[in-house]
N, C-alpha and C positions, 0 to 999 in steps of 0.2 A: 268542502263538501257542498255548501251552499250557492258556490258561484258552479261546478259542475250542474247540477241539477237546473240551474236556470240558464246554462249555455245549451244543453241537449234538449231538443223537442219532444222527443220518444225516450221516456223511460221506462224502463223494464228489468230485471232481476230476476237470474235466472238462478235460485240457490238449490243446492242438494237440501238433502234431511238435515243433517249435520251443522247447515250456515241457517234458514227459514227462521231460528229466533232473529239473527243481527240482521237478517232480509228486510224484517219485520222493524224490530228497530230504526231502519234507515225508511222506512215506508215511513214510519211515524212524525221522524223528525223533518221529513219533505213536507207531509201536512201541516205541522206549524209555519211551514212559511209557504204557506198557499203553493206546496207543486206536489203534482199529482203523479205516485209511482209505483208501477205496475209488480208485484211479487209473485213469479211463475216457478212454485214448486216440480224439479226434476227429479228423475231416479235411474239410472244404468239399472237395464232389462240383462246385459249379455256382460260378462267377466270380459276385462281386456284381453286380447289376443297375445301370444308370448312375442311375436314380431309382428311387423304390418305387412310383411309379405302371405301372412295366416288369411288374409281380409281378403286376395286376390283381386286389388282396387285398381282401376283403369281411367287415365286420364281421359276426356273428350276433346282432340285437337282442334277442334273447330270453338271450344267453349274458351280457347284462352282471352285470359285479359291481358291487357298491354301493362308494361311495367312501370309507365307514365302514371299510371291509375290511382287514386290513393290508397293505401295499403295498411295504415297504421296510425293510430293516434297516442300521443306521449304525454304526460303533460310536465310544464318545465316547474321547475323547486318553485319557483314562489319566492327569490330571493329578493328581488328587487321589485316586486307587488303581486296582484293576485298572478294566479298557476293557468297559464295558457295552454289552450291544445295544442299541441306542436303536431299538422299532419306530416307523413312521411308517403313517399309513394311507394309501390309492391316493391321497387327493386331493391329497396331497403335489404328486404327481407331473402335476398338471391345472390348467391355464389361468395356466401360466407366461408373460409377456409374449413377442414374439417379438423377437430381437437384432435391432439396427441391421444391416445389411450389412458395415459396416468395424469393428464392437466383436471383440475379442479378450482372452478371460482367458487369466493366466497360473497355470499348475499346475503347482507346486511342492511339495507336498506328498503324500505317500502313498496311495495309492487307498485303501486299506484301512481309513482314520481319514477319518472324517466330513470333517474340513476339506479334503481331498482330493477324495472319492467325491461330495460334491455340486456343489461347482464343476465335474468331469467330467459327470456327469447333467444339471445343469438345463442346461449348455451344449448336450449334444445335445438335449433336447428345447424349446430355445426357438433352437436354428439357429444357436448362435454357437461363432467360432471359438474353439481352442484352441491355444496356444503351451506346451510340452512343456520343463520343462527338471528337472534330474539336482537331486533332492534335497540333495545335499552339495555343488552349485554352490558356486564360492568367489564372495566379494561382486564382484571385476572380472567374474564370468561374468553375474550379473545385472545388472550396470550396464551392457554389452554389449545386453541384451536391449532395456533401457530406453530406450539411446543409439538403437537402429535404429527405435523409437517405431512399430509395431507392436500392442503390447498395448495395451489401453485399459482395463483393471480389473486389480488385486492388493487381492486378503482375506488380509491376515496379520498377524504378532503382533509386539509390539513387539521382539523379540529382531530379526528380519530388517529395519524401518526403522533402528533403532539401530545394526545392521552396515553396510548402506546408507550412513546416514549419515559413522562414521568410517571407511569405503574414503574416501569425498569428499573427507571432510578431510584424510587422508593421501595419498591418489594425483592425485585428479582436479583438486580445488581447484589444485595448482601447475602444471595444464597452461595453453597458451597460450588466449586468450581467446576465440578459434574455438576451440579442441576442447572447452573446455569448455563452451560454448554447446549442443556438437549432444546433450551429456548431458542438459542442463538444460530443451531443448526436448523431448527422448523423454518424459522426465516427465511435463512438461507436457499432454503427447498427452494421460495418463491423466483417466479420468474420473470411475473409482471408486477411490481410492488409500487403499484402508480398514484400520484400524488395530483388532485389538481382540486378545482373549488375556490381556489386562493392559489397567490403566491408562498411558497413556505418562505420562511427565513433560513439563514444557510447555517446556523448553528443547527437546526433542526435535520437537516440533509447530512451535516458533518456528523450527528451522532450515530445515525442509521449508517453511514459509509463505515465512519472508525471502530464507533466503539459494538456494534453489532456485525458489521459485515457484509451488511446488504445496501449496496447505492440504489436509494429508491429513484422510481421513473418520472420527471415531472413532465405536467402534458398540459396542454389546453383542449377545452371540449365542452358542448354544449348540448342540451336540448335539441338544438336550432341544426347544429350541422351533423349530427348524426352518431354523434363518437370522437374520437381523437383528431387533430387535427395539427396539434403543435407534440414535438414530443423530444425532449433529453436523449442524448445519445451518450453511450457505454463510454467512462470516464471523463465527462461533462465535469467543469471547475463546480462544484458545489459555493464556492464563495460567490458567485457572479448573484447578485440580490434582484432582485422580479424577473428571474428567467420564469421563458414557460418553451422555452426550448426550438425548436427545427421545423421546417415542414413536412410531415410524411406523404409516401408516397398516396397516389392517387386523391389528393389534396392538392389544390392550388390555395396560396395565401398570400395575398398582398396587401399593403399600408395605402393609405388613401393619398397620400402625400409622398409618395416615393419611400425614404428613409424611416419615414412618421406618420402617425395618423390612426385613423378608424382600421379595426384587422377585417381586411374584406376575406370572404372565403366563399370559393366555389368547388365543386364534385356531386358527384353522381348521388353520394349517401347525404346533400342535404336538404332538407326538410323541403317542400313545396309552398306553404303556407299556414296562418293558423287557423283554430277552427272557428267556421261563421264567418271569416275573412275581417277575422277582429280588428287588424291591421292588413291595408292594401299589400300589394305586390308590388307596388310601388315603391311606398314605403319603405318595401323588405330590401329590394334587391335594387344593384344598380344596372345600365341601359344593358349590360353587357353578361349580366347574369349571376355575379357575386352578389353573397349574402353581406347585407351590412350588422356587422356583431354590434355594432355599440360602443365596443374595448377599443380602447386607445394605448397603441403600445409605438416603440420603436425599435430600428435594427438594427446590430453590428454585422455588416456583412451576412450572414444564413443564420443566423440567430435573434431572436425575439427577445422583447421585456418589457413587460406589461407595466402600463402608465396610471390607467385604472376605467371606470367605467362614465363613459360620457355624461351619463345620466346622473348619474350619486358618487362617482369618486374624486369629483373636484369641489371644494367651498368655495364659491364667488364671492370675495369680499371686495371692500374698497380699493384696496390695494392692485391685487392681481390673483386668479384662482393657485387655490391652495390643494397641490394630489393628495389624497388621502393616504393612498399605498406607499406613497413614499412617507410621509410622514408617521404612519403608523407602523414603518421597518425602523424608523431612527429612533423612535420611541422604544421600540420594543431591546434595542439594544442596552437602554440604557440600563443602570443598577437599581434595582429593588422595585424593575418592573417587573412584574408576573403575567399578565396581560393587559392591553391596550388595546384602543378603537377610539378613530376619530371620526368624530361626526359636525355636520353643521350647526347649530346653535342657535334658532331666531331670534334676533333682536331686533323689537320696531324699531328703533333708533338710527343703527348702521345695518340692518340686513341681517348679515347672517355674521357668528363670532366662532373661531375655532375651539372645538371642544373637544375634550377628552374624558372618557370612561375608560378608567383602568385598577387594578387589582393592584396592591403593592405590597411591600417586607417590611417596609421601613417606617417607626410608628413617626408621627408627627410631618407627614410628607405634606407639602402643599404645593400650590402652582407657580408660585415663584423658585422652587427647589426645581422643578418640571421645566419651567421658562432656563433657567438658567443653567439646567445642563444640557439642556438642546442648543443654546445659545453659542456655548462651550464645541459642542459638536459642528459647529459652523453650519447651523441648519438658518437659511435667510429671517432676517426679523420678523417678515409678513407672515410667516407659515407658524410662528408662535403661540401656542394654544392662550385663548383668554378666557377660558370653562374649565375647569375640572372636577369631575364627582369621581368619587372612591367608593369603589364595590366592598362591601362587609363581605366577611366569610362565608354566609349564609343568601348572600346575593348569586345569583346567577345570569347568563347573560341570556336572553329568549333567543331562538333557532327555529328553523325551518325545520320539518320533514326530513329535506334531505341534509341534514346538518350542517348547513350554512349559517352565520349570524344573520339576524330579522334584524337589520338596520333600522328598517321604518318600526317596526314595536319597540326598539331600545330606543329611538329619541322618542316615542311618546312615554314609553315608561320613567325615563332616567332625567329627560329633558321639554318636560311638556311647556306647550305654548301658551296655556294659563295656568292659573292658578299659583303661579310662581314655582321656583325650582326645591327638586329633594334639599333635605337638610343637608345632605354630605358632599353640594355642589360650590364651589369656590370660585367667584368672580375677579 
């Protein structure tokens, strides 16, 4: 909230009756940090019209804007630092398909972060419904959703299939063979049951194929380029580990390095710049017009797999840099992981040491048990964790908005640079 309010010059608040206390609120908490925000109380004079053909409204031909124009602002999760205006131009917002009649996404997420605010938008402007449900939903409430089969599209991130899934395993799975049936049909309804945020693991894809029935959709997609970009096609190997899938149409995507490299992307749906020109265009894009992601992936032939993020998913050590995503796929195979996350580790000494935050089963687990089944796994000596802290049951991991992991808050929470490390970290 704070970094919006000292990005925008003009602030202003336009609340109905109903928002003017939380208007007010936000007016308050701007004045502790010296920015000044304007709260302009509205009110609808006239009941909405039953169509807008009621309105009798008439464009002015001569008033058009060009579709070059900026049209839209997003702002991106926040996952890899603060939350940037992502502008988009008007054509963003032009010759979106029109919905089926019975298609319905569900919105789950935050208006106010892109993965939210465009699932809301292109819904209204291509006629399709919307299903509304409470951000902090516990997983029985979205399995409810699913069971009444209803929805027909979900875009989100591997964190909410992975709870999905063990609600299943814990609760639903031991229900009786009708009830579990009417779950596994709701599913089924879906059409778009798309996965991205992260690379899933393929045990997680294999449960949704086998033991449910729905191959969910994996994609790559940002803020930056407008929506999908990479996307899994109908009986894709679920086993293949950091797929992010195909290019779709009206996408171009190419590797900076031919086979390898930075995922460049160009098309008409992405973004022009951010806001304030927080970052050049220079910067953003190359001579030729592709956006530079950052992501570093490589390709079999027409197929993608993601290496990880230039910026945070490699550790430079002495040796040679360490991928994160791949080392936090080998980990997570192993036994009497629950969850895993690798991170960098500073040490004045040598720089940085590889580190690991993980949830485990198995009492008396240490980093030598860690070191030596990955060892086992034929994972190279240098990629060896030399950190490990152990999440209690009552530990959580901290997350974005749009339920991403907040990398940068877990190593200062789990792995701060003074003060010395948590008691449950093992060198």
């Amino acid at each position: 909230m704070l970094h919006l309010l000292r990005t925008c010059p003009q602030k202003h608040i336009l609340a109905e009756a109903g928002f003017v206390k939380q208007a007010k609120e936000i007016q308050q908490y701007a004045a502790q940090h010296n920015q000044e925000v304007t709260v302009i109380p509205i009110q609808s004079q006239t009941p909405a019209p039953l169509s807008l053909s009621a309105l009798n409204l008439q464009i002015h031909e001569l008033s058009t804007v060009p579709a070059s124009q900026p049209g839209i602002i997003f702002f991106s999760s926040g996952s890899t630092g603060i939350p940037k205006g992502v502008v988009h131009a008007r054509r963003f917002l032009y010759d979106l398909p029109r919905a089926d009649p019975d298609e319905c996404a569900l919105l789950h997420r935050p208006l106010y972060w892109a993965g939210g605010s465009m699932v809301f938008i292109k819904a209204i402007l291509r006629d399709q419904a919307v299903q509304v449900i409470d951000t902090a939903a516990s997983m029985a409430a979205y399995w409810e959703v699913l069971r009444q089969g209803r929805v027909t599209a979900i875009l989100s991130t591997v964190l909410l299939w992975d709870g999905l899934a063990a609600y299943y395993r814990d609760h639903i799975s031991h229900l009786s063979d009708e009830k579990r049936d009417e779950y596994r049909r709701g599913v089924r309804r879906l059409r778009n049951p798309e996965i991205g945020g992260y690379t899933p693991l393929p045990e997680l894809l294999r449960f949704w194929r086998d033991e449910i029935g729905k191959e969910l959709v994996v994609i790559y997609a940002s803020s930056e380029t407008g929506g999908i970009v990479l996307s899994s096609r109908d009986g894709y190997d679920v086993n293949m580990e950091r797929y992010i899938g195909m290019s779709v149409p009206g996408r171009e995507v190419i590797l900076s390095r031919g086979d390898h490299g930075e995922i460049l992307v160009r098309g008409k749906m992405t973004f022009i710049g951010y806001l304030n020109d927080e970052i050049s265009r220079e910067d953003l894009f190359t001579h030729d017009g592709y956006y530079k992601t950052g992501d570093i992936a490589h390709r079999k032939g027409d197929h993608f797999f993601f290496d990880g993020r230039a910026s945070m998913d490699f550790i430079k050590t002495i040796a040679s840099p360490v991928p994160i995503v791949y080392l936090e796929n080998q980990i997570s195979k192993l036994p009497h992981i629950q969850e895993a996350y690798v991170v960098p580790v500073y040490d004045a000494r040598i720089g940085n040491r590889v580190g690991v935050l993980a949830r485990v089963s198995a009492p008396n687990y240490d980093l030598q048990t860690l070191r030596d089944a990955l060892a086992e796994a034929q994972v190279a000596s240098h990629m060896l964790p030399t950190v490990l802290r152990l999440l209690s049951d009552e530990e959580k991991v901290p997350m974005t908005d749009s339920a991403k992991i907040a990398k940068m808050k877990l190593l200062e929470l789990y792995f701060p640079k003074s003060g010395g490390m948590p008691g449950k970290t093992k060198l």
